[in-house]
C-alpha positions in Angstrom: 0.0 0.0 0.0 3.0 2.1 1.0 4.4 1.5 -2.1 1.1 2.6 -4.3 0.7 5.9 -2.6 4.6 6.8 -3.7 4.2 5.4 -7.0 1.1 7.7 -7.2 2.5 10.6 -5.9 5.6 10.5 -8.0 3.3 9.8 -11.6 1.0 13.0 -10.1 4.4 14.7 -9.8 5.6 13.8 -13.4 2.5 14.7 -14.9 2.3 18.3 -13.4 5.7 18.6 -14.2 4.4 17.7 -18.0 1.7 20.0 -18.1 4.4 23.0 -16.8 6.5 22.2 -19.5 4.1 22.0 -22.1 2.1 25.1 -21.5 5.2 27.5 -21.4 5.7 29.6 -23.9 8.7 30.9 -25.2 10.5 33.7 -23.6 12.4 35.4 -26.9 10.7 37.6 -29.1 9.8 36.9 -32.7 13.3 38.3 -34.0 11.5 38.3 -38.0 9.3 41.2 -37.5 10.6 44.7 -37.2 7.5 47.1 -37.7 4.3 47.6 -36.0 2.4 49.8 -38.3 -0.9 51.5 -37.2 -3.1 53.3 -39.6 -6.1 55.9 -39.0 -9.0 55.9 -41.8 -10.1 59.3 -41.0 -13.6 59.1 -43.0 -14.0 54.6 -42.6 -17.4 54.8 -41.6 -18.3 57.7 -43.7 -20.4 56.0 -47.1 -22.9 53.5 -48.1 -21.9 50.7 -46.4 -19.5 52.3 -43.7 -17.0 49.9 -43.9 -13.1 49.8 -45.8 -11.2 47.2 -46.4 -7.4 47.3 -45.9 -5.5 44.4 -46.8 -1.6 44.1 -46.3 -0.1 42.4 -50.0 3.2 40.8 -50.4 4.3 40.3 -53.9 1.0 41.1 -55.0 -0.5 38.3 -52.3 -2.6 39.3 -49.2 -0.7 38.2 -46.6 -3.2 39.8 -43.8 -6.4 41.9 -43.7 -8.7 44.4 -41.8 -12.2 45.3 -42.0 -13.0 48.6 -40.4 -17.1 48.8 -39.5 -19.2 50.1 -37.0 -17.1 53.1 -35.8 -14.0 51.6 -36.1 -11.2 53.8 -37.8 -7.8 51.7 -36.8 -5.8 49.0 -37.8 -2.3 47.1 -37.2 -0.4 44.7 -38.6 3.1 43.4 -37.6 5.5 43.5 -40.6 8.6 41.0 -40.8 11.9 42.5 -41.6 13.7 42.7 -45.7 10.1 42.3 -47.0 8.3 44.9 -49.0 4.8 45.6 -48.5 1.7 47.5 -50.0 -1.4 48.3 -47.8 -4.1 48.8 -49.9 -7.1 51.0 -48.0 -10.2 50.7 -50.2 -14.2 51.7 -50.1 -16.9 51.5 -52.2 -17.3 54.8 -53.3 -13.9 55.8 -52.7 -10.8 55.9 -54.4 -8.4 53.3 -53.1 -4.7 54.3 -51.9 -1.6 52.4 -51.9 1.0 52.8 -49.1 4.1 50.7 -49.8 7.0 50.0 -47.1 9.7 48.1 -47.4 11.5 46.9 -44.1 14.9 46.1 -45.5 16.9 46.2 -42.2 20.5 45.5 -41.0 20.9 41.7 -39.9 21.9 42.3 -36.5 18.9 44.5 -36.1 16.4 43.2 -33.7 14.0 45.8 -32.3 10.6 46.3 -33.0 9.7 49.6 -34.6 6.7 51.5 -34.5 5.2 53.4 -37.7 1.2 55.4 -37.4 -0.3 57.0 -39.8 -3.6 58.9 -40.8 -5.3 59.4 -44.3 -9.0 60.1 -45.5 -10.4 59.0 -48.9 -11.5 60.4 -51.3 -15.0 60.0 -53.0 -15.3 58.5 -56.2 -17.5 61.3 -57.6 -14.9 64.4 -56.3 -12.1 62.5 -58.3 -13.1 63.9 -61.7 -10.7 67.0 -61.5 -8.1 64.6 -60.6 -5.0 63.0 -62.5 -6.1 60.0 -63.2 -2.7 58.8 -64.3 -1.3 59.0 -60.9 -4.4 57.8 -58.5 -2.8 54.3 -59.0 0.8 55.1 -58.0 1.4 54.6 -53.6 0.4 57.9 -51.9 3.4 57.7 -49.5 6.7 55.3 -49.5 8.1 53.9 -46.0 11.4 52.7 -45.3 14.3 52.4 -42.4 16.4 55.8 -42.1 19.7 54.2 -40.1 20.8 58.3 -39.8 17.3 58.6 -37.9 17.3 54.8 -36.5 13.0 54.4 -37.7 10.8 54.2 -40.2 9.8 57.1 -42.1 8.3 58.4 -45.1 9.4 59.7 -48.4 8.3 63.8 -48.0 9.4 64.8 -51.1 7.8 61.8 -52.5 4.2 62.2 -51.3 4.5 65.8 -52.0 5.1 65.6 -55.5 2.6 62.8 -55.9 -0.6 64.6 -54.3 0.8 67.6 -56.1 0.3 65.7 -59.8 -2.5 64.1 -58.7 -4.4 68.2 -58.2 -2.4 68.8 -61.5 -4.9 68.0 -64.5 
C-alpha cells in the first residue's frame, strides 16, 4: 500500500511537471518582424456601407487583412523585416490608396519599430478633376532611415505625388 501511494505521488508529480513544461511559452521575441504599423481611416465609416477594407499584400499576395465597420477607424499589422509591403485602403465609393514600405533592415537589427499613420479617402464622384494617371501610383513610401534609426516616409515623394494628382 505504501508502495502505491509513492508510486502515485511521483506519476502525479511527473504529470504536473508535464503539463508546466508543455504550457510555457517561449520567452524570446519573434526576431522576423521589425514594424508595427498602425493606420487611421479618417472618413472609414463615412459612405454607403461604412465599412473599408485594408488588406496588407506581399508580392502582390494578401498576406493579412482588416475590415473597419461600425465606428472603427484603426488597424495594425506586424511586418517581418527585408520584405516589401503594400497596404491597400479601399471603399466602395472611394478611391483606393496604396502605401508601400519596405523593411529592409540590417541583420543584427532586432527591435521592433513602430510606424502610425492617418489618411482620408476620397470619394469617387470628387475624383473627376483629378490626374487619373497617378491615383494608381502609392500615396506615401516607408522605409528604415539608419541616420534617424525608424521608419519614415518619403516627404518629397508624397508631396510631388498629391501635387500631380491636383495637376490635371
Amino acid at each position: 500500500m505504501k508502495n502505491s501511494l509513492i508510486t502515485y505521488l511521483l506519476s502525479f508529480f511527473f504529470l504536473i511537471t508535464c503539463f508546466k513544461a508543455i504550457s510555457k511559452v517561449p520567452s524570446h521575441p519573434d526576431t522576423t518582424s521589425c514594424l508595427e504599423i498602425n493606420g487611421k481611416i479618417l472618413n472609414a465609416g463615412e459612405g454607403e456601407d461604412g465599412t473599408c477594407l485594408i488588406e496588407l499584400l506581399s508580392s502582390n499576395t494578401v498576406v493579412n487583412w482588416a475590415t473597419l465597420k461600425e465606428g472603427k477607424k484603426t488597424f495594425r499589422f506586424i511586418l517581418k523585416k527585408n520584405t516589401v509591403y503594400t497596404i491597400k485602403i479601399s471603399k466602395r465609393g472611394y478611391l483606393s490608396r496604396l502605401v508601400c514600405i519596405d523593411t529592409k533592415l540590417a541583420a543584427a537589427e532586432e527591435d521592433l519599430y513602430n510606424f502610425s499613420f492617418e489618411t482620408r479617402l476620397l470619394k469617387t464622384a470628387d475624383s473627376e478633376k483629378l490626374n487619373k494617371e497617378f491615383l494608381d501610383f502609392p500615396i506615401a513610401l516607408i522605409y528604415f532611415d539608419h541616420k534617424k534609426d525608424c521608419f519614415v516616409y518619403d516627404k518629397e515623394y508624397t508631396h510631388r505625388i498629391k501635387k500631380e494628382i491636383v495637376m490635371k
